[in-house]
N, C-alpha and C positions, 0 to 999 in steps of 0.2 A: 904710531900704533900703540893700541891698550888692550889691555886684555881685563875683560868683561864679565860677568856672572850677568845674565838677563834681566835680573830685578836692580845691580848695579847700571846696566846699560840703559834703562827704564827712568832709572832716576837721573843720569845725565843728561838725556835726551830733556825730563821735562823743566831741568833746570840751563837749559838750552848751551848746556857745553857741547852736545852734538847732536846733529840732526841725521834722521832716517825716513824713507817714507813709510807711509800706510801700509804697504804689506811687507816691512819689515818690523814693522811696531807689533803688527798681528801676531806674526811670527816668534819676538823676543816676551811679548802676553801668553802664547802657548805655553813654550819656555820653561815660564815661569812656575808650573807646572811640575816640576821635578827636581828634586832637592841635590842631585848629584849627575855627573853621566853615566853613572850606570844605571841610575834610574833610569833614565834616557835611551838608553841602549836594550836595556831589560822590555822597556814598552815598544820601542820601534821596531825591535824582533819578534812582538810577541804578533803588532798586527800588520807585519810586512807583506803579507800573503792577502791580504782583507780585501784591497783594493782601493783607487782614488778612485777621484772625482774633480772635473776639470771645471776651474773655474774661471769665470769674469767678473770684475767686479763692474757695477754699473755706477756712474755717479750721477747722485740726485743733485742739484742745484738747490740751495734754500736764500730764503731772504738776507741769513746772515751767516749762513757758512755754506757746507758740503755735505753729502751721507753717502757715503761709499757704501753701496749695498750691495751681499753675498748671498748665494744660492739660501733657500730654506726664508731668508724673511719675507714680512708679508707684500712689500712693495716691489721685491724683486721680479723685472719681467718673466713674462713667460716663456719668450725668447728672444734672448737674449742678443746683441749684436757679439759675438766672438772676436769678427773678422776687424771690424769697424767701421765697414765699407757702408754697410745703413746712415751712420752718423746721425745715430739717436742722441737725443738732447733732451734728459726730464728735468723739469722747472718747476718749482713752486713759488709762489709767493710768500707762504707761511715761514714761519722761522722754525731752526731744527728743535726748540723747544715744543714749542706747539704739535710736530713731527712723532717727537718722542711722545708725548703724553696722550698723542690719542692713537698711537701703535700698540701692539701687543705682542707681535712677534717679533723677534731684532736674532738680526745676525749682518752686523752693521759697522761700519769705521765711522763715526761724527768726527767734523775735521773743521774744526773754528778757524784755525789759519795753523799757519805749519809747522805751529810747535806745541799747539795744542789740540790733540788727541785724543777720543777716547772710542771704548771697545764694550759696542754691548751687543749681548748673545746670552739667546733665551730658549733657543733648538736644541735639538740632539743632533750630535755631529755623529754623519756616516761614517760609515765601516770601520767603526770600533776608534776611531780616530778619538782626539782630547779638544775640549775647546779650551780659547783661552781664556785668563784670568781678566777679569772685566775691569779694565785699568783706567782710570780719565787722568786728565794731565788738566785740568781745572777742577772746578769744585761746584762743578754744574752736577744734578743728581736728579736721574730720568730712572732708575730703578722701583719708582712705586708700585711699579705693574709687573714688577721683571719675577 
C-alpha cells in the first residue's frame, strides 16, 4: 500500500508502476481538480444536494484500440444497454484517430491498450458536478477541435 496525491497516482500508473482501470483513471483526472481535501470537501458539500446521473459506459471497438464512450458525447447511444442483456457491440473499422478528428463532441476514455489512457471531454458536466482534467498517457493529440 501507497498513499497517493492523484496527479502522483497519474503519473504511476503511466509509467506503468500501477495499473487502474478506465473509470478509476476518470475518477483520479476529476481529482486532479482540487489542490487539497478541503478543496474537495468544500465543493462536494457545495453540490451534494444537485443531483446525479447514472451512467454506462458504452465501448466502441476501433481498428486499433477502444473508446469508452459517456453520456453527453456525440456517439453515445441513445439508449443505452444498462442491463447488458441487449449485448450491443459497436465496431468500427476506422482507427481511434480518424474517430477523434472527425468528432466534435467527446466525453470519452481512448484506451490504446491498458496502460495507455486518455481523457477527452468537451461538454458541460451536469449538476454542477467538475469534469476531469483531460489527461493522455501517450503523446497522441486529438484536441484541435476540443
Amino acid at each position: 500500500f501507497q498513499w497517493s496525491s492523484p496527479p502522483e497516482a497519474i503519473e504511476r500508473f503511466k509509467s506503468q508502476e500501477i495499473w487502474f482501470p478506465p473509470p478509476q483513471f476518470y475518477e483520479f483526472c476529476r481529482l486532479c481538480n482540487f489542490s487539497s481535501l478541503r478543496e474537495l470537501h468544500k465543493f462536494s458539500s457545495a453540490r451534494a444536494l444537485e443531483g446525479c446521473e447514472r451512467w454506462m459506459p458504452v465501448m466502441l471497438s476501433a481498428a486499433d484500440g477502444f473508446i469508452q464512450l459517456l453520456p453527453g458525447d456525440e456517439l453515445y447511444p441513445e439508449d443505452p444497454d444498462y442491463t447488458g442483456e441487449k449485448k450491443i457491440i459497436m465496431s468500427t473499422e476506422k482507427k481511434v484517430e480518424e474517430l477523434m478528428k472527425e468528432g466534435g463532441i467527446f466525453h470519452r476514455v481512448v484506451i490504446k491498450n491498458i496502460n495507455n489512457l486518455a481523457i477527452y471531454v468537451n461538454i458541460q458536466a451536469k449538476y454542477k458536478h467538475i469534469n476531469p482534467l483531460m489527461i493522455n498517457c501517450d503523446n497522441s493529440d486529438y484536441s484541435s477541435r476540443l
